[in-house]
N, C-alpha and C positions, 0 to 999 in steps of 0.2 A: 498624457501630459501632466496631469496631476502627480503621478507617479514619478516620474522623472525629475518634477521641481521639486519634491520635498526631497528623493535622495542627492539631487546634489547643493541642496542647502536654501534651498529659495521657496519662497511659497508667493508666485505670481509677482515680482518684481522685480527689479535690476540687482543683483548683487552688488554695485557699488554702493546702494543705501544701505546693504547690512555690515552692523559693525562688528569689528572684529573678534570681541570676546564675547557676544553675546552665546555661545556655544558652551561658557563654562558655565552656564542656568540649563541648557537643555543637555547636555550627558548626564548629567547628577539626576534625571529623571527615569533613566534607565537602569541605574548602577542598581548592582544588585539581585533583580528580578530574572528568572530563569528561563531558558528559553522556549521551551512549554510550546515546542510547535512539533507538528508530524504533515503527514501528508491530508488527513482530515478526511473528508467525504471526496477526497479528489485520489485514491490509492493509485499509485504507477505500474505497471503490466510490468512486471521480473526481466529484468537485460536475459536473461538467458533461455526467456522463451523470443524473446525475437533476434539473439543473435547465437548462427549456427553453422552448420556448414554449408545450408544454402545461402545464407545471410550474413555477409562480413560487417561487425562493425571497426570502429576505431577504438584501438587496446591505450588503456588508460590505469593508473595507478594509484591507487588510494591512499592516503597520506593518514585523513582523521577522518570519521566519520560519526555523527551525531542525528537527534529526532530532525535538526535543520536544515542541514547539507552535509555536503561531502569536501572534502580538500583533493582537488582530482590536480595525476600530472601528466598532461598530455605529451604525445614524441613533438618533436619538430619533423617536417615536412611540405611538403605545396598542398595546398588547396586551388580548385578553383571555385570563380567565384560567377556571380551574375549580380549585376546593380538591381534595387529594387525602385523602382523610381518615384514613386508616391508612399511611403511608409503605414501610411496610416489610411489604405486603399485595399481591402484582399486579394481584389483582380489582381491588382500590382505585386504582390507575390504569387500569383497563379502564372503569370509570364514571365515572372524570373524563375520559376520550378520548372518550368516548359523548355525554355531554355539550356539550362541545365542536363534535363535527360535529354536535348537533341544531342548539345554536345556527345555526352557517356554513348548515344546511341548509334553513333560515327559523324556525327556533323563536325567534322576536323579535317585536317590535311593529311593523314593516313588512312582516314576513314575506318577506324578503330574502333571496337567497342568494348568499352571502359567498365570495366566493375565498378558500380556503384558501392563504396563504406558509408554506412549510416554511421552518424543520424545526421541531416541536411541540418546544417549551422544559418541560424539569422544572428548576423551583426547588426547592433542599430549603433548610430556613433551620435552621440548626445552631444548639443554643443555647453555651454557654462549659464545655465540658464534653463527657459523650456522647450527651445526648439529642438525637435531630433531632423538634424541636417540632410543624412544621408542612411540609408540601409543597403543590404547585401545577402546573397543567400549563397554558402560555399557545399562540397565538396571538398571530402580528404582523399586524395587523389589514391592509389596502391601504390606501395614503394617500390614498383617498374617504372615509373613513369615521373618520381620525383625530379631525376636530374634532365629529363629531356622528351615532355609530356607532347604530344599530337598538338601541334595548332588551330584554336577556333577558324572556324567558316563562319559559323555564323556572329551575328554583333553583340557586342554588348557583352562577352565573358572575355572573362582576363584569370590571372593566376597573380595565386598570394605565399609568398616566400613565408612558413613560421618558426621560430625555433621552437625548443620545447614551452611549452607554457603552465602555469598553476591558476587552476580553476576554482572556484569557489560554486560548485553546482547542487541542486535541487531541485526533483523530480516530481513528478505528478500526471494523474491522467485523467483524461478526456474522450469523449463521445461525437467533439466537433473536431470540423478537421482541421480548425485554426481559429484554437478559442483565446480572441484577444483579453476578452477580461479576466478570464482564468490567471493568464501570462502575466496580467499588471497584477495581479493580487499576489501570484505566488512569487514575483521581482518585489515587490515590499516586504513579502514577510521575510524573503531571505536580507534581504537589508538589512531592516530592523534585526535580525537575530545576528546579524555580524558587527552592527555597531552595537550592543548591548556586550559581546565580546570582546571590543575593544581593537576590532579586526581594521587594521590603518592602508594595508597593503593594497588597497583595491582600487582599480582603475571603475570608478562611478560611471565614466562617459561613455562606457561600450558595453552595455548590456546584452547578454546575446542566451538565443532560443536554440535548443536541438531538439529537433520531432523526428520522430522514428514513423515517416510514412508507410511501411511496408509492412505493419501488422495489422495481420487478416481477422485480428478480433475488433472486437466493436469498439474497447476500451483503446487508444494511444495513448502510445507514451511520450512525453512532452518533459523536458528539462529547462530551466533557467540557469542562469548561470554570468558571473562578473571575473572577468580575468582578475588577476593577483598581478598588481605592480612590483616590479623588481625593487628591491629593497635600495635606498640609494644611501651612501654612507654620507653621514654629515662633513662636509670642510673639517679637516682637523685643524687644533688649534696651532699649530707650526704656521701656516699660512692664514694665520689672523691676528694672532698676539705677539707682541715684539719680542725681539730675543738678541740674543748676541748678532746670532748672524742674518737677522731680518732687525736691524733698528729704526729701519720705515714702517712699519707696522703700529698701531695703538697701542698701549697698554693692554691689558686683562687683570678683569680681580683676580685675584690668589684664592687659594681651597685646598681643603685637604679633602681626599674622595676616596672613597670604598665601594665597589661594585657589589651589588647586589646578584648573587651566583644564578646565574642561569637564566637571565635575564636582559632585558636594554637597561637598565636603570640603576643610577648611581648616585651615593649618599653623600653628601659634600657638607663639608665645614668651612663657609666662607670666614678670612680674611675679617677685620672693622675698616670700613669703610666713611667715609663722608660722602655724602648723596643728596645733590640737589631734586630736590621732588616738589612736584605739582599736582595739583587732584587734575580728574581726564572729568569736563561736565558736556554730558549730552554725548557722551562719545564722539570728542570732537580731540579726535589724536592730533591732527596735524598743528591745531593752537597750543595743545600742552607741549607739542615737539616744539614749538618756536620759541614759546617763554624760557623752556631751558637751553638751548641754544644761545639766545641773547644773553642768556646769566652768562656761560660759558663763555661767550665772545665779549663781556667785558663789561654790561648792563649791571653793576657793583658798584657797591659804594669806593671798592679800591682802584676801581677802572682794572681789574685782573683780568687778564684771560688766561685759559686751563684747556689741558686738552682733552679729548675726548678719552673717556676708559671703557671699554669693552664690559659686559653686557649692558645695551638700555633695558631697562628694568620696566616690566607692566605687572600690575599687582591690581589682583581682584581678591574682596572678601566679601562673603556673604552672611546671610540672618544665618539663626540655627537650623531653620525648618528649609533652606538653599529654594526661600521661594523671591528673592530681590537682595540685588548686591547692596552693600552699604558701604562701600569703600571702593573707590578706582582711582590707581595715582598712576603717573607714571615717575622717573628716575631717574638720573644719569649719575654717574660716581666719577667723583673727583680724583686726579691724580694721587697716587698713594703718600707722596712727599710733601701733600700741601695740608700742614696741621691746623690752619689755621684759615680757613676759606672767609672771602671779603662778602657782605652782608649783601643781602640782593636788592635792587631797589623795585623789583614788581612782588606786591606786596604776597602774589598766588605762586610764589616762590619761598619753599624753605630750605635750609640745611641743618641734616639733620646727622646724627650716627647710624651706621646701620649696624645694626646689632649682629652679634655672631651668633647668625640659626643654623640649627642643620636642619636642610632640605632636601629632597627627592626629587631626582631630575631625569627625564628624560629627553632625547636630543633625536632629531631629524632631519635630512639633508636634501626633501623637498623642494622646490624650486618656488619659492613663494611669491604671488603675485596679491595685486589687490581682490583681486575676484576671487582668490582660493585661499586665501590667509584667513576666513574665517574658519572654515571645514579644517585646514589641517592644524590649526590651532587647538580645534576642539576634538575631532578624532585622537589626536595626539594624547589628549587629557584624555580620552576614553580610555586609550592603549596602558595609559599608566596606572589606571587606577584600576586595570583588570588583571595587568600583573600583580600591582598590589596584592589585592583578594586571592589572587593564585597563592602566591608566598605566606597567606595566613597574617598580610599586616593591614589590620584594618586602622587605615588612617583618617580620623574624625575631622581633619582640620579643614577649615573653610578661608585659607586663606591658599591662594594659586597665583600663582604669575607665568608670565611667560618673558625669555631673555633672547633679544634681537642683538645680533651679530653682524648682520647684512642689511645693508639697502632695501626696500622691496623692489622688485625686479630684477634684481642682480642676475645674470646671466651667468651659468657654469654650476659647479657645485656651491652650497649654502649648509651655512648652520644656524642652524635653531632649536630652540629648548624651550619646553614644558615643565612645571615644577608645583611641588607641594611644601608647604611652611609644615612640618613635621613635630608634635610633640613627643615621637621615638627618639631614642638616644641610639648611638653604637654601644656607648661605654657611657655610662650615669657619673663612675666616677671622676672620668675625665672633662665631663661637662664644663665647662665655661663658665663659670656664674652670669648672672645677668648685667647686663651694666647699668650706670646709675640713671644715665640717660632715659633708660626703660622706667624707670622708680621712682626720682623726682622731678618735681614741677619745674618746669622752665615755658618760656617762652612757646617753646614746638609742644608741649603739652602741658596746658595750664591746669587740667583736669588730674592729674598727678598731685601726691601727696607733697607736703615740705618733706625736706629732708635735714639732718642735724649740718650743721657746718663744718668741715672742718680743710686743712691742709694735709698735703698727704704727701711723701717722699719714699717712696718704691724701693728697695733694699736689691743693689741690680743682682742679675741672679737668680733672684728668688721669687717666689709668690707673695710674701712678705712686704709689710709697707709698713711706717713710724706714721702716724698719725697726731696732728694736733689740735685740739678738736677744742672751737671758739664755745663761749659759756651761752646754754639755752636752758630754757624752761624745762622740768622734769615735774613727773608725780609717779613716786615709787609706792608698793607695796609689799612685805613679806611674803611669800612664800610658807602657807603653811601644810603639812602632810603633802607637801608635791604637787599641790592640786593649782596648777598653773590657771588651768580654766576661771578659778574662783579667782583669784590675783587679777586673771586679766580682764574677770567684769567688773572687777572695784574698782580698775583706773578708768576705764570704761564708763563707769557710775558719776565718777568725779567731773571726767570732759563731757559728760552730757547734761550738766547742770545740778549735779550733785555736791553742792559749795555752797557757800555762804551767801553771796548773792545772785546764784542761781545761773551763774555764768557760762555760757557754752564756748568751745574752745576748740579750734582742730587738732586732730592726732595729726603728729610728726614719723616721721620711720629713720630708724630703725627701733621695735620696740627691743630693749635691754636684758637679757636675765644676769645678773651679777651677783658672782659667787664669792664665798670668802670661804678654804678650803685651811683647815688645824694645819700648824707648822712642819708635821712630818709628812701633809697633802696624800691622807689617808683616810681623815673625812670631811663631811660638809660642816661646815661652821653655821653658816647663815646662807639665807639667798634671795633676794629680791627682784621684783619684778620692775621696769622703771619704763616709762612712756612718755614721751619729749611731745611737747604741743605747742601751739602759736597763742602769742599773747602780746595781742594788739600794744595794750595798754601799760605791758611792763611792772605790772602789781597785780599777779592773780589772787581769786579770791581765795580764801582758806575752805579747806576741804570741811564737809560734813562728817566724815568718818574721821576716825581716830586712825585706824591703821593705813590713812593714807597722808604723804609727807610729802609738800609741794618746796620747792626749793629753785634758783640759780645753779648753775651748776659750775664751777672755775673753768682759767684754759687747765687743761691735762694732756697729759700725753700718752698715746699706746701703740703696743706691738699688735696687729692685726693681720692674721690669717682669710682670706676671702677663698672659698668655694662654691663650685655649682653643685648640680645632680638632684637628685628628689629626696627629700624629706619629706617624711609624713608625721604619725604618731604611730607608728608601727616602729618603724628605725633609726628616728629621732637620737635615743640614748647611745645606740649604737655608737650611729656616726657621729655625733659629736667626742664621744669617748675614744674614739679613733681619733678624728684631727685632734685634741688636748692632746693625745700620747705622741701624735706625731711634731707640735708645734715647741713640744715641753723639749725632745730629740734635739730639733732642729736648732731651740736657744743657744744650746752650750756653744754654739758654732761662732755665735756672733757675739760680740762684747758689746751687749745693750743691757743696764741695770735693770732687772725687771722684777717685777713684786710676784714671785709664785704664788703665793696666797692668794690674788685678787685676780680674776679669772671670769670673762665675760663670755658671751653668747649673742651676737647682733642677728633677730628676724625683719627681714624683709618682704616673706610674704607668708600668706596663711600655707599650715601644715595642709601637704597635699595639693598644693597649686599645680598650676600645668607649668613644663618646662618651658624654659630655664629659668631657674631658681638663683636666688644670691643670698648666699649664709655665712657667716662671719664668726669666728672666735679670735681672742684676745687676749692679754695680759695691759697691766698697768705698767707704765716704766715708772720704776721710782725714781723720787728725789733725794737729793741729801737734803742730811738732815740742816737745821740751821745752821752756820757757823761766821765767825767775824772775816773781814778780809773783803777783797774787792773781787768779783767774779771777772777773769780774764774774756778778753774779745773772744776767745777760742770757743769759748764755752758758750758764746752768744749768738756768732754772726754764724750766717749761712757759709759754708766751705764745701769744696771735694771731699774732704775727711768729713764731714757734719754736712748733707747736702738736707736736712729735714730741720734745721734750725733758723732763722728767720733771719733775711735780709736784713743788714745794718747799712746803714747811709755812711756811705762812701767819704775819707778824707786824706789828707797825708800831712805829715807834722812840720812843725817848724821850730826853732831854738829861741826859747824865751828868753834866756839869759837867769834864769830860776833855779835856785840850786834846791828845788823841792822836788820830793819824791812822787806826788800824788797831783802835782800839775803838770798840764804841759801843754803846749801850742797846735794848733791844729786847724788848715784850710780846706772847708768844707767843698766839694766837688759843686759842679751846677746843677736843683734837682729844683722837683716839682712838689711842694706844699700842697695839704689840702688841711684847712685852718679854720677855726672859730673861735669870736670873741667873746672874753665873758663880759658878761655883764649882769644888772639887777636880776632879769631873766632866766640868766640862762647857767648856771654855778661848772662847776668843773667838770663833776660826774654827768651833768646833760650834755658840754661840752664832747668826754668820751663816746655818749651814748650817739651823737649827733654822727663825730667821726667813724665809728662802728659803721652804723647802717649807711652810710655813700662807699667806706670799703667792700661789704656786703651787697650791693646792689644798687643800693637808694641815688639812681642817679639816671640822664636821660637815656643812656647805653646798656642799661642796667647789663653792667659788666662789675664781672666781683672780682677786687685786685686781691693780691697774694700781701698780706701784713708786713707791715715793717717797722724796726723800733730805730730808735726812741721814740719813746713819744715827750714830745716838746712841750714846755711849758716856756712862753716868752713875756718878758715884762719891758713896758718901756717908759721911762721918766723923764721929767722934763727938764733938762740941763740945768737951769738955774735954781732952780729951788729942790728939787727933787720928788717933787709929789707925782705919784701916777698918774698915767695918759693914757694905757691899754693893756691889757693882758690876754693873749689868746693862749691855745693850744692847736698844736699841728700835730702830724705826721705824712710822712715822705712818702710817693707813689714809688712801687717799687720800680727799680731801672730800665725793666722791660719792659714796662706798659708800652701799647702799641696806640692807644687811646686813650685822652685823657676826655672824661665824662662829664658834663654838666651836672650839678648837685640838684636835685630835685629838692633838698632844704635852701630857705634864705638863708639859716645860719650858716652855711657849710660854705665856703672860698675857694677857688684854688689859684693859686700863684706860683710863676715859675721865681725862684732867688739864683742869682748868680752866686761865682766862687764866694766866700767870704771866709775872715777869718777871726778865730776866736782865742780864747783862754778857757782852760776849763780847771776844774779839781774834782777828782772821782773819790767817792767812799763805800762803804759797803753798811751791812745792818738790817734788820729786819725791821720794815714799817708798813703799821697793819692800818694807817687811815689817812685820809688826805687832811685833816688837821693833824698829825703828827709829820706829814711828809713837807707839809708848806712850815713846819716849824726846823727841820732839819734842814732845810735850805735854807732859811736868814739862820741860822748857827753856820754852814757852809762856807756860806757867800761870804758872812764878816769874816771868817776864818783867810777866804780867798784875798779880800781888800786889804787886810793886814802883810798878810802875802807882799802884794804888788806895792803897797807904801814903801818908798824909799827909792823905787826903781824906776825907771825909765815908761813902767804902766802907770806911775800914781795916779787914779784919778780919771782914769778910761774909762769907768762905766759911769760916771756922771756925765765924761765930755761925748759921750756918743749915745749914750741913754739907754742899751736894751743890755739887761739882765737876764737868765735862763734857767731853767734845770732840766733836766734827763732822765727818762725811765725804762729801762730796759727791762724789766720784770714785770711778769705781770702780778695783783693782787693775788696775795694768799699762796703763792707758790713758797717753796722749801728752798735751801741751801743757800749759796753763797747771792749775793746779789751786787748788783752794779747801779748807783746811782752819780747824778755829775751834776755841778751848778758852773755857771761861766757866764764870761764878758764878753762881747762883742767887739773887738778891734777894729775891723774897717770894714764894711760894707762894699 
């Protein structure tokens, strides 16, 4: 009994208490170890001293043979048989043997006498659990007598139809003549040597004994032995995943797959997905299945529902020493069309990315119930990880799931998969890069580094993306003799309190090497090392060292190349010297101005991390140089042709009646302001700094919108006398927002403004301060009032009171620029 519970997975209690992965902690305690067994002090008497020409046995074929067992293939034929009717009784097989040779000895309806073929078979049939229900003791009948054998006389023998069968047996002998405890030892150790193999095929419930009664030596031979289940092929995916011609069907993720040669197992590159996931506590699946079901059926803050997409997802990771799991989630994945999934309102619910791994999967089309979903969950895992080992791929990773397809219970054929999170590649170079998702902080992992900000616009086509990357904190250093390592302990030095007042600071990622390569880009010029950190405070302290240079950093713009694959310090120069060659190729293709000379390197993770990696080169796009004139909308606003340039607030014109070249009329669409006022407090640059960080996050959604210009400066006077009343500064949420956020500052407003309509005058010019810029707009403005004196405006911006100006550049940038002052016509 002992025996019997532990091989079919129970040790003295109900299999509905055990849960289902508990199996991926006990294979991983076998892996490996060899199977280091023989026959012992039990040696088995040679088949060919007891089978002869007096003595027929039953002819059998050898498949594989090892110290453990054998892989035997038996004919098909009839046996008969006799019930044993107490199992665990010896008399009680003493009366089924008796019976037996009455039969063979003419007790039939021809009164026949039957050649006996050894060896007399005991079947015992195990039910799910410890009881053994029922035993048998057969008889392989001689093939005269298969299609139409003597009828019993006496009771209790029947005959058993077999086909051919595959044996998994192992021999041994004895001096009793029915040595039970021999039987239960030598049935575990053949277990144990076939789960450590990873052997899944095996029907556990029918154990069965062959003794060879008829040797006249002391020693018998005695066999164990577990039939080999017919392999059952998993549900293919045609009848589970939708298609053209099944669109009643679920979705299914997407993958790209490679079979691994000569094997069940197959290398998959899923698809990015969105995946709501729940951790599984106490192993209690059926609560984690409802929480994502409810998400799914509409438990959201958008009231959505979604439908179900093929596989639910169970993911086990373990410590390094696989002696306690420290992660169990489970998963369901979102329609592939929904980019933008509605926030959950049970708080044990996230959505998250799922990152593009490649994993190792093998699939089984076992009939899965509650009571055996443990066992073939974890056999399965054994099956896979002994191919593995075959094929020479030792896979370290402790991250395993398993992907459900079916209902439990489902009746017919079924699929189901096993799987390993794999830091093997097919192709390194084709690797993936890692997404950002995985790298920086958000919400789903707050334990993630910052990461620098910026906007990104994807170049279609290509791997290639424009970049506009919002101004943070840096601390660079030279590069001197190469020796990166030394560079990268001196910024290192500086964020751990190596400053003036002793200031600690977090690293940001990506850290920068940035090159500056002589004009015929034949050698190194210079090269610096650069490390982006958080600074609460917004006035870090000065560095203690000389060769390190803390700064802001402008908005800027670049061309960025993003790849995977491994880097180390071994192949480092290599590859990057490959993508430069190839990125420098790929320039001449596209008409984007870019600075050859100035040439970056973004790390993201330390040399020699585990896969998947994300590594980045770059170029600067340049600017023009300064020049006079007004920088056209083309060159500002977001377009189809310019889809990487920043949203401008939307208007359409109207006829002033102005025969000026540099005014004109314009009614502003309806949009959403988000606004602070100055005051004593609060000056213009806090004003900026205010509106920054609620674009960036600072807000109850902490949702980061995409930038948009101008930025407004608004004044409004008091009709009769003209003295100031307020001055704020805005800027517009861009037109997609889907959510408009709560500002977690008091300073920060937001207000929706209907149509309205203004006057404006636009100039151009380079200005480098905001008291030079508040002085070029009353120069403007008076320029604008003289304007409209005489006209049908005289005298509008007194009788309505708001004044304005416009900035569509940001500080410090190059070339042409666009600035605007205006009146406000009607509200």
């Amino acid at each position: 009994r002992e025996f019997y519970a532990s091989v079919m997975g129970h040790s003295h209690c109900s299999f509905k208490k055990m849960k289902l992965l508990l199996l991926f902690i006990g294979f991983l305690a076998v892996q490996g170890s060899g199977l280091g067994c023989d026959s012992g002090n039990r040696p088995a008497p040679p088949l060919h001293k007891l089978c002869n020409n007096e003595t027929r046995c039953i002819n059998y074929t050898v498949e594989e043979a090892n110290s453990c067992y054998e892989v035997r293939h038996y004919p098909g034929g009839r046996w008969v048989a006799a019930d044993i009717d107490r199992p665990d009784k010896f008399k009680d097989f003493k009366k089924a043997w008796k019976r037996l040779a009455a039969y063979l000895d003419g007790k039939n309806t021809e009164n026949a006498k039957i050649e006996a073929i050894y060896p007399v078979g005991h079947i015992f049939f195990v039910e799910e659990g410890e009881k053994m229900y029922s035993a048998a003791a057969a008889v392989y009948l001689p093939e005269d007598y298969h299609d139409s054998p003597p009828v019993p006389t006496g009771k209790r023998i029947h005959f058993s139809e077999k086909g051919p069968q595959k044996l998994y047996a192992r021999a041994f002998g004895s001096k009793k003549k029915f040595p039970v405890k021999d039987i239960d030892e030598e049935l575990e150790t053949l277990a144990k040597s076939l789960q450590k193999e990873g052997i899944v095929d095996v029907d556990w419930a029918t154990p069965i004994v062959f003794a060879y009664f008829n040797s006249k030596s002391k020693v018998k031979r005695f066999e164990v032995a577990f039939m080999g289940k017919k392999s059952i092929e998993p549900k293919p995916f045609s009848e589970i995943c939708q298609s053209a011609s099944r669109p009643d069907l679920p979705e299914c993720a997407k993958y790209e797959s490679k079979r691994i040669n000569a094997s069940d197992l197959e290398v998959r590159s899923y698809k990015r997905y969105k995946i709501a996931v729940t951790e599984i506590r106490s192993f209690d699946y059926g609560g984690a299945f409802q929480r994502l079901r409810s998400y799914m059926g509409g438990n959201n803050y958008g009231n959505e529902t979604y439908n179900l997409t093929l596989p639910l997802i169970i993911t086990a990771s373990f410590s390094e020493d696989y002696s306690h799991m420290t992660e169990h989630h489970m998963g369901v994945l979102l329609p592939s069309d929904v980019k933008y999934p509605a926030e959950p309102h049970d708080y044990q619910v996230k959505i998250v990315d799922l990152p593009r791994q490649k994993v190792i999967v093998r699939a089984f089309g076992d009939e899965l119930i509650y009571e055996n979903a443990h066992r073939l969950y974890g056999l399965n895992l054994e099956k896979l990880f002994y191919e593995l080992r075959a094929k020479g791929m030792d896979i370290k990773s402790r991250d395993m799931f398993a992907l459900v397809y079916d209902d439990i219970g489902v009746k017919g054929p079924q699929r189901h998969e096993v799987g390993v999170i794999t830091e093997s590649s097919i192709d390194d170079d084709k690797e993936e890069p890692k997404k950002f998702s995985d790298i920086c902080r958000s919400e789903n992992h707050p334990d993630l580094p910052e990461c620098a900000k910026f906007k990104s616009y994807p170049i279609s086509g290509t791997d290639y993306e424009i970049r506009a990357y919002y101004p943070h904190f840096v601390a660079a250093t030279p590069i001197k003799d190469n020796d990166y390592k030394a560079a990268f302990v001196e910024l290192q030095k500086y964020l751990n309190g190596w400053n003036e007042y002793a200031s600690l600071y977090e690293m940001a990622v990506p850290v920068t090497l940035s090159m500056k390569l002589s004009d015929d880009l034949d050698s190194l010029e210079e090269q610096y090392l650069a490390m982006g950190f958080s600074c609460p405070e917004d006035e870090p302290s000065e560095p203690l060292s000389s060769e390190v240079k803390v700064f802001k950093t402008p908005f800027y713009t670049v061309l960025v190349k993003p790849f995977g694959g491994k880097v180390d310090e071994n192949n480092a120069n290599e590859v990057y010297e490959k993508k430069f060659r190839e990125m420098f190729a790929d320039i001449e293709k596209y008409d984007i101005p870019v600075s050859h000379t100035d040439i970056f390197a973004l790390a993201y993770d330390y040399p020699g991390a585990s896969l998947p990696q994300r590594h980045e080169i770059g170029v600067l796009i340049k600017d023009k140089e300064d020049e006079d004139g007004v920088k056209p909308f083309s060159e500002i606003c977001q377009s189809d042709v310019n889809p990487h340039l920043l949203e401008c607030a939307r208007f359409s014109s109207f006829e002033t009646g102005l025969n000026v070249s540099d005014v004109e009329g314009r009614v502003y669409d309806r949009h959403t302001m988000v606004e602070v006022e100055l005051t004593e407090k609060i000056s213009y640059e806090d004003a900026l700094k205010e509106l920054f960080r609620y674009i960036r996050g600072a807000n109850d959604r902490q949702i980061v919108y995409n930038m948009t210009v101008p930025v407004i400066g608004t004044v409004r006077v008091d009709s009769n006398d003209g003295n100031l009343m307020e001055a704020k500064v805005a800027v517009a949420l861009p037109s997609d927002a889907e959510h408009v956020a709560k500002p977690t500052s008091t300073w920060v407003k937001v207000v929706v403004y209907d149509p309205y309509k203004v006057i404006v005058k636009s100039f151009g010019g380079k200005i480098e301060s905001v008291e030079r810029l508040d002085a070029a707009y009353k120069e403007k403005f008076n320029e604008l009032a003289r304007e409209l004196d005489g006209t049908h405006w005289t005298g509008i911006a007194r009788k309505n009171g708001y004044i304005f100006g416009m900035e569509y550049d940001m500080p410090g940038s190059k070339g042409l620029k666009r600035h605007e002052v205006g009146v406000v016509v009607s509200l």
